[in-house]
C-alpha positions as CSV (number, residue, x, y, z in Angstrom):
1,X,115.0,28.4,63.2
2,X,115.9,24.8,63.4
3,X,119.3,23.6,63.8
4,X,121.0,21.0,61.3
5,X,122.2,17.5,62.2
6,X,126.0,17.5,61.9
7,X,127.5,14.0,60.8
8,X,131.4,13.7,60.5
9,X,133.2,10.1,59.9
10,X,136.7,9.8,61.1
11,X,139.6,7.2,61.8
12,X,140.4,7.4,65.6
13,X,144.0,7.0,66.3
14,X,143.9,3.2,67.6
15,X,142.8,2.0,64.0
16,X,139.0,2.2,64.5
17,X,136.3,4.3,62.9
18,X,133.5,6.7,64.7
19,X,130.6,7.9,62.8
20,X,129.3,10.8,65.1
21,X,126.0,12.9,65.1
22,X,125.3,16.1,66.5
23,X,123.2,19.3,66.7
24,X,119.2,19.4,65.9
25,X,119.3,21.1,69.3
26,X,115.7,22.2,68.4
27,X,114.4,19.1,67.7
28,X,112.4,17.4,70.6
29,X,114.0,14.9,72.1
30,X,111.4,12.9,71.7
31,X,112.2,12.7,68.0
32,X,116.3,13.4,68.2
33,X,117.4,9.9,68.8
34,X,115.0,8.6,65.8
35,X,116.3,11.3,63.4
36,X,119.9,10.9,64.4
37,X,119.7,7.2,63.4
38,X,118.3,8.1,60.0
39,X,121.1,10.8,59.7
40,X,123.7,7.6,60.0
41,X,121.8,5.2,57.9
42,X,121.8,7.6,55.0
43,X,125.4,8.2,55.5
44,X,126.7,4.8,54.1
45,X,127.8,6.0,51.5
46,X,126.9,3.9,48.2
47,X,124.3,2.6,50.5
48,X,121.1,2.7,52.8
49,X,122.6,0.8,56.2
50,X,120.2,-0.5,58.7
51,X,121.0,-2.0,62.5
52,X,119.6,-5.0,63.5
53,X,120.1,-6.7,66.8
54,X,121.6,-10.5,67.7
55,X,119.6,-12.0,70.8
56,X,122.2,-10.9,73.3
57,X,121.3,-7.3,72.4
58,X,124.7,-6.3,70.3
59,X,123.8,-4.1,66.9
60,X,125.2,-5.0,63.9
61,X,124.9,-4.1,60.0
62,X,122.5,-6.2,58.0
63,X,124.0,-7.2,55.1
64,X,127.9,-6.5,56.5
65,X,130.5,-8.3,58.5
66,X,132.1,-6.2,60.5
67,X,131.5,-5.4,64.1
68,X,129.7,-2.1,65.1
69,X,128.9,-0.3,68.8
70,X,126.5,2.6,69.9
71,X,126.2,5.1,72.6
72,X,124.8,7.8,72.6
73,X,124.2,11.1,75.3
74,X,121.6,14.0,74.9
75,X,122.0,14.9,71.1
76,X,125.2,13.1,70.6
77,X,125.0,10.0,69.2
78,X,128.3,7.6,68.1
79,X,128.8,4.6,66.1
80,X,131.9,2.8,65.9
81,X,133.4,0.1,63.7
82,X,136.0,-2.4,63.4
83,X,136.9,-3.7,59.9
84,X,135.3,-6.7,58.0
85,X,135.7,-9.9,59.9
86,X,133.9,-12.9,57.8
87,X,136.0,-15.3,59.1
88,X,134.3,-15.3,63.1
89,X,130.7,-15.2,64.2
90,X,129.9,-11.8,65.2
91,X,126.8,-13.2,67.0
92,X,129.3,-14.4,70.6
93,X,132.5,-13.2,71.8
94,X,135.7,-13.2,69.9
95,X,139.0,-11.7,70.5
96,X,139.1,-10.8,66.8
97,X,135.9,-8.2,66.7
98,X,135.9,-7.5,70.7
99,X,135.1,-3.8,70.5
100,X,132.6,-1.4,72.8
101,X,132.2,2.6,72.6
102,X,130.4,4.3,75.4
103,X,129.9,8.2,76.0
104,X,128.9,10.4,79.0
105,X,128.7,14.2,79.4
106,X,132.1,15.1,81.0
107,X,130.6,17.0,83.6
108,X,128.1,14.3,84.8
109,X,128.7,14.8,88.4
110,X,125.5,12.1,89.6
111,X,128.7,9.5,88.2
112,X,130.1,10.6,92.1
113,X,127.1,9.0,94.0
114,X,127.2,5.5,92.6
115,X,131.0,5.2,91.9
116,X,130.7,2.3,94.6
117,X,128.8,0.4,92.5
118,X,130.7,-0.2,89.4
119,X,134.2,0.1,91.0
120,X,136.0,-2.3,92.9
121,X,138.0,-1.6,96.0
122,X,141.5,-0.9,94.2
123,X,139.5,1.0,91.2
124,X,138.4,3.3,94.4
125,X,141.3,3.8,95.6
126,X,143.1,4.7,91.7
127,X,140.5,7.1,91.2
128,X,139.9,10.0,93.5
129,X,136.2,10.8,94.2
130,X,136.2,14.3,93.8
131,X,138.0,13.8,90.3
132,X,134.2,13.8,87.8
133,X,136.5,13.4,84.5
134,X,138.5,10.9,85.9
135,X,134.9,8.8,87.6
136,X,133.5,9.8,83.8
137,X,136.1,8.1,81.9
138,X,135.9,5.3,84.4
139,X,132.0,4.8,84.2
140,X,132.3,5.1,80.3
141,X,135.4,2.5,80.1
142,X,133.3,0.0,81.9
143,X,130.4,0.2,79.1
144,X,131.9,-0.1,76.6
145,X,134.3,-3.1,78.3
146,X,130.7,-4.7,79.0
147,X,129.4,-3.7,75.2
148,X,133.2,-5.1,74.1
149,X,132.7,-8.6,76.7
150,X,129.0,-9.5,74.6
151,X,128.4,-11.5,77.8
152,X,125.0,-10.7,79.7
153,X,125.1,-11.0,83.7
154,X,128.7,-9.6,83.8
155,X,129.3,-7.9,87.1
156,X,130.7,-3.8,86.7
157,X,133.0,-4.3,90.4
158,X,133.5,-7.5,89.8
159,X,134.1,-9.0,86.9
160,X,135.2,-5.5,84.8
161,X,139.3,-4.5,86.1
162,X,140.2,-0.9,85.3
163,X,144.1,-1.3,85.1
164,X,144.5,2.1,84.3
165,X,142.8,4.8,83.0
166,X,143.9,6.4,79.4
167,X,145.1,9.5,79.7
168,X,142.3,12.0,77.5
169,X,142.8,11.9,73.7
170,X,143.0,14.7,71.2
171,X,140.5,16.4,70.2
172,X,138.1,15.1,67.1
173,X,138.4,14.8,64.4
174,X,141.8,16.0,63.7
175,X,144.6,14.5,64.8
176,X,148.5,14.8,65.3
177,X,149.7,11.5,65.5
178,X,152.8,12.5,66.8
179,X,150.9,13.2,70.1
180,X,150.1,9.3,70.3
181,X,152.1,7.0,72.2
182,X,151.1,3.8,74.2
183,X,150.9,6.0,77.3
184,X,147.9,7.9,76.1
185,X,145.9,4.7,76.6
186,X,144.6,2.7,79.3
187,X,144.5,-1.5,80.5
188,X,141.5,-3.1,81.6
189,X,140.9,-6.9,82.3
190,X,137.4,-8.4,81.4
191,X,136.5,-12.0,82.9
192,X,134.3,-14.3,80.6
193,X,133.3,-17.6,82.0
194,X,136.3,-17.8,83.9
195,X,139.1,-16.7,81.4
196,X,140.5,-13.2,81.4
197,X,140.6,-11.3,78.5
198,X,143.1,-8.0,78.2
199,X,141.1,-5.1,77.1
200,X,143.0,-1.5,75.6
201,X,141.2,1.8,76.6
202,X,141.4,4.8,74.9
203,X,139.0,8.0,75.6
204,X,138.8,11.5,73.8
205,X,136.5,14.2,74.1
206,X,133.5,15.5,71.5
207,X,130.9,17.5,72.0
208,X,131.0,18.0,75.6
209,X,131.0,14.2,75.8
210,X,134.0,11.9,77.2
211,X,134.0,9.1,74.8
212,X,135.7,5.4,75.4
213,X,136.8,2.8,73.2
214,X,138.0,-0.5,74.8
215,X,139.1,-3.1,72.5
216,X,141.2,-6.1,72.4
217,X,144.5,-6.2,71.2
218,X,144.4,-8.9,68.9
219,X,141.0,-7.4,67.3
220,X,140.9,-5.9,63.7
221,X,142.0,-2.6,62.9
222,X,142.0,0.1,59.9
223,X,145.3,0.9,58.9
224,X,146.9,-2.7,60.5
């Protein structure tokens, strides 16, 4: 018996929108990532969306204006999206659609042996090495900071600052927003050809997956 793709669409509590898809657990994984695409495109609604790619690498909607990010695990993938932007190029780097989601299984414990690499000295010292949520959420908040940045060459230890780490969201895709406050989420610093860019972290749990948005304050939002 073959399983069935699940797709939901929600609203994230800092204003941004993730499409995920699950399930086809008997699908070979060979195929999975392929069909899970399909399951999104079909999804938008009054219309058939398809992903290109600018030069850097970063997806976007043909035909739409608003900036999108991928990640995706074993059967898990997620897409999320900021609101229409027309007024910036969504090509390069902009304050105004600076946005990047990454997952990770939660319990990816192989995170442990290369920790040294994407963390700096004082990010080693903030996070504990035995702590594999905490090392998760840290690996998955640099993606996405590097997905947000659009800026090949970037260097994880260097160049990527964990502030802080958000403290782990409620679960999807309901949500009290009453259990939301600014503590829930996390600070990271990003430098782009020598300027430094403030970054918000916020990370919730699906699927058996940690998933991290970092965006920039000043970027668009639903619901702002």
């Amino acid at each position: 018996m073959e399983t069935e793709f699940i797709y939901w669409r929600h609203h994230t509590l800092p204003g941004i929108k993730v499409e995920e898809i699950c399930g086809g657990e008997n699908r070979p994984m060979s195929l999975w990532r392929e069909m899970a695409y399909q399951v999104y495109s079909e999804n938008g609604r009054e219309v058939y969306r398809e992903i290109g790619h600018f030069r850097n690498g970063a997806p976007f909607l043909i035909g739409e204006n608003g900036r999108i990010s991928i990640t995706h695990t074993e059967r898990f993938l997620a897409v999320a999206t900021l609101p229409p932007t027309p007024e910036v190029d969504l090509s390069e780097f902009t304050e105004r659609a600076a946005m990047g989601i990454d997952a990770e299984r939660a319990d990816r414990e192989q995170v442990l042996k290369v920790r040294e690499k994407f963390l700096s000295a004082a990010e080693l010292e903030m996070i504990p090495a035995s702590d594999v949520l905490a090392n998760v959420m840290a690996w998955t908040a640099k993606e996405a900071l590097y997905k947000a940045a659009m800026s090949e060459g970037l260097d994880f230890a260097k160049d990527i600052a964990i502030r802080s780490l958000p403290k782990l969201g409620p679960a999807v895709p309901v949500y009290d927003k009453s259990e939301f406050d600014p503590i829930r989420t996390g600070e990271a610093v990003v430098c782009i050809d020598g300027r430094e860019f403030h970054f918000v972290l916020y990370s919730y749990e699906s699927e058996g997956n940690i998933v991290t948005l970092a965006y920039s304050p000043r970027c668009a939002k639903f619901g702002s």
